[in-house]
Residue, then its C-alpha position, 0 to 999 in steps of 0.5 A: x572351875x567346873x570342868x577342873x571338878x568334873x575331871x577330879x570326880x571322874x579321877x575320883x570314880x575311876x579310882x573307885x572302881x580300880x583294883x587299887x580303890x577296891x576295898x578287900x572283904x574283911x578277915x571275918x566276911x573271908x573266913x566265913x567265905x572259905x569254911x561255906x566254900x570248904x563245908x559245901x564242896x565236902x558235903x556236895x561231894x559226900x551227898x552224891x557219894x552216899x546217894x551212889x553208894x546207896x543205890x548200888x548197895x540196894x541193886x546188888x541187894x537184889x541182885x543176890x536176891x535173884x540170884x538166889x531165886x534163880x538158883x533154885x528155879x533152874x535146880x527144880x526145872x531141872x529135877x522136874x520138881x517145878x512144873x511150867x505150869x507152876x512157872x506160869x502160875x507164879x506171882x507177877x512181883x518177880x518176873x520168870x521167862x523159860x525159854x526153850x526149844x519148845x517156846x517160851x513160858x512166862x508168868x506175866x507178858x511182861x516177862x516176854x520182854x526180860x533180855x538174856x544176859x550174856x553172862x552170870x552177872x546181873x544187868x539192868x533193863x528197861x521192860x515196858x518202861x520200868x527198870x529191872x535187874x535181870x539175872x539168867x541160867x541155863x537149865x537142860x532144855x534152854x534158859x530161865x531168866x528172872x527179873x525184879x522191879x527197882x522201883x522201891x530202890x528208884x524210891x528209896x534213892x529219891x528219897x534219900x536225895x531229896x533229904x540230902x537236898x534239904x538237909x546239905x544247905x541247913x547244914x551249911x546256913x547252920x555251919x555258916x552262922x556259927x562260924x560267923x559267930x565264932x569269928x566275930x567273937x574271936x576278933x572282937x577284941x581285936x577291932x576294940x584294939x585297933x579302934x583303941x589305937x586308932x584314937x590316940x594321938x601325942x597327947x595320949x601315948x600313956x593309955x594302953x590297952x586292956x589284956x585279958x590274961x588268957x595267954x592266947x593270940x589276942x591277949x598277947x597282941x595286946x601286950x605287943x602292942x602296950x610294948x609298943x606304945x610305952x617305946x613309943x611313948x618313950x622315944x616321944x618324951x625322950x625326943x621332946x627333952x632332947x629339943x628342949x634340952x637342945x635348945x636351951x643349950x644352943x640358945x645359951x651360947x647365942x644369948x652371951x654373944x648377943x649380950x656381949x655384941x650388944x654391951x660392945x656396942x652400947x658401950x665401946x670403952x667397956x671392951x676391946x675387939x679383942x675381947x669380943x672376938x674371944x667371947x665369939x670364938x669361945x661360944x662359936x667352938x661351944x656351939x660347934x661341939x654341941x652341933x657337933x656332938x647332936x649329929x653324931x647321937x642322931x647317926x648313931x641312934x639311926x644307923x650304929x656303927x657299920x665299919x667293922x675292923x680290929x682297933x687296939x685299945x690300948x693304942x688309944x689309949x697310949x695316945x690319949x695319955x700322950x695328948x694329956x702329957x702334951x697338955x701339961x697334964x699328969x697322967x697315969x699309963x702303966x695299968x695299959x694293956x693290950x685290948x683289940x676290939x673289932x669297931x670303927x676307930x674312929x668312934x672309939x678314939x672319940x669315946x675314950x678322948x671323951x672320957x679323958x676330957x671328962x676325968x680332966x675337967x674333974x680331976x683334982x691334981x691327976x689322972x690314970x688311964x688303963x686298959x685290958x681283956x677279962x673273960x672276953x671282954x675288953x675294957x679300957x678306963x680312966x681314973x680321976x681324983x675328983x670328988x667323984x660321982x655319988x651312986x644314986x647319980x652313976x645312970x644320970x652321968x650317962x644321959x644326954x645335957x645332963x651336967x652333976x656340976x652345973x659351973x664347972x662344966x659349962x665353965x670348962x666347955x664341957x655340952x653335956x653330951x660327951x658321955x652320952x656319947x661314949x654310952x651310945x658308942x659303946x652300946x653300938x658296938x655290943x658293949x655298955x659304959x659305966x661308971x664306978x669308984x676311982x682307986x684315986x678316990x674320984x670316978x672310974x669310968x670304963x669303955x666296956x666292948x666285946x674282945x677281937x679274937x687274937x690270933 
């Protein structure tokens, strides 16, 4: 026993530390995550962009500035008007080398040092451990180079780095908080949601949750979800009807063979085998058809009707005519039509013959049956004679063990599912059935479908 429980902590660590047993960041930790990841690299990128163009818009700055200066030294030496005594005499903060066939004068030993660049554009050198942007010029008897300390631009540029330093992270810790605030606002009313749903059970399919109004995001995934739940709830309620409807009636038919076996037994010269068989035989075929008609609703509600072919109407309905003649019934056929619809025949025939059923069990002397296509759609229907079904009861007729005459029907055998039945058919086929106001004075009830196109 201890090892067993050794090895299924092991199983249990191990999967853990799986990719599987991983738990994954929250929406808001991601979030959060990817606008940091976003706002660093952009203000990294943009830092060391301003840090360069900085620096290279200052150096160019003294660049110009030399240049300028240079000019006008070269134009004196040349007109004679600056001495090289005046050279050597200049301030030190720019540093000038004249360079000639007769040396080299200098207003600082610094500037002894200054190299002479090649071209017009200036250069940055290294002169005794400093940096310098060098410019130089050709003047009569040699060249004059001139050259300017960046320090102060050295300065400025680490300054400016350093603010950048401290102000890029401040900016991303503030960029960071807020959106981790926004966020966290944004999906509170989502986890109320989901902890909402979370604790209801069978018990409270009839709560729903709060919406806002605002018309956003969150307010309409919180009416999604209070459709949800009502169809939940719906199917829930509708299911436990149908097991207790279905129940009651299986348990009728069982219970009247029980008491009839047990009133045979108890009491042989009561009843005869013949009698009694019949009783079984009446109740198994009532059992059957209820069996019967409880699993094709189940196929219907999970799967519809995929076979998908041409059927007449109208044949079927000549059929069932036929069949009730047979019957000894009397049966109306001439307001029969020629109505093709695309579905599965088999399904069809098996709606329509419960509507004949049905107009049978009701009617008082006869029926009428009919069929024909208006605006694109195909109906077929059956009159009776009967007493017809009142307007408040038109939708109930329809829905499942529901029986407006209690006696009579289950007397005649009928389950309470036949135009359940019919409905659902229809409904799988894109149509819808109905029932209104029989010319005969009784009920129609009409098979109303999508009509085939004809050729």
């Amino acid at each position: 026993m201890a090892e067993a429980a050794e090895a299924a902590e092991a199983r249990a660590e191990v999967a853990e530390a799986s990719p599987r047993g991983r738990r994954r960041a929250s929406i808001r930790v991601r979030i959060t995550a990817a606008a940091l990841a976003v706002v660093t690299i952009a203000f990294g990128v943009g830092a060391v962009a301003m840090v360069w163009t900085l620096e290279r818009t200052l150096q160019a700055s003294v660049a110009e500035q030399l240049s300028d200066e240079l000019a006008a030294l070269a134009e004196g030496v040349d007109a004679g008007t600056i001495q090289t005594a005046a050279l050597v005499d200049r301030d030190d903060d720019v540093l000038v080398a004249l360079r000639s066939s007769r040396g080299i004068v200098v207003n600082a030993p610094d500037a002894a040092l200054l190299p002479v660049p090649t071209g017009a554009d200036a250069i940055e050198a290294v002169v005794a451990g400093e940096h310098y942007v060098v410019v130089a010029a050709d003047v009569a008897d040699g060249a004059i180079v001139v050259g300017r300390s960046v320090r102060e631009i050295d300065d400025a540029v680490w300054t400016a780095t350093w603010l950048l330093a401290v102000a890029v992270p401040l900016a991303v810790v503030l960029i960071g908080t807020v959106v981790w605030i926004v966020v966290g606002r944004a999906l509170a009313p989502v986890d109320r949601i989901r902890a909402q749903v979370d604790r209801l059970d069978v018990t409270a399919l009839d709560r729903r949750v709060p919406t806002t109004g605002s018309g956003d995001e969150v307010d309409r995934l919180a009416g999604t979800m209070n459709r949800m739940l009502a169809r939940v709830d719906d199917g829930v309620r509708a299911r436990q009807r149908f097991v207790s409807d279905a129940s009651h009636e299986l348990r009728s038919p069982l219970a009247t063979m029980r008491q009839f076996a047990e009133l045979s037994r108890a009491h042989p010269e009561t009843t005869t085998p013949g009698e009694l068989a019949d009783v079984v035989l009446g109740e198994g075929e009532r059992m059957h058809g209820i069996v019967e008609g409880l699993l094709l609703l189940a196929r219907l509600d999970e799967h519809g009707t995929q076979a998908r072919r041409t059927v007449d109407l109208d044949d079927l309905a000549h059929a069932e005519a036929s069949r009730v003649r047979s019957l000894g019934g009397i049966v109306d056929g001439t307001a029969i039509r020629v109505a093709p619809v695309a579905g599965d025949g088999r399904l069809l025939g098996r709606a329509l013959r419960n509507l004949v059923d049905n107009a049978m069990r009701h009617a008082a002397t006869r029926i009428a049956i009919g069929s024909v296509v208006r605006d694109g759609r195909a109906m077929a229907w059956v009159d009776d004679d009967g007493a017809g079904v009142a307007e408040g009861e038109r939708e109930r007729v329809f829905e499942r063990f529901v029986r407006l005459d209690e006696a009579r029907a289950r007397d005649d055998g009928g389950s309470g599912l036949g135009l359940a039945i019919v409905r659902e058919v229809a409904r799988a086929h894109g149509g819808d059935a109905w029932v209104a106001t029989s010319p005969l004075g009784g009920a129609r009830f009409v098979l109303e479908l999508p009509a085939a196109p004809t050729d």
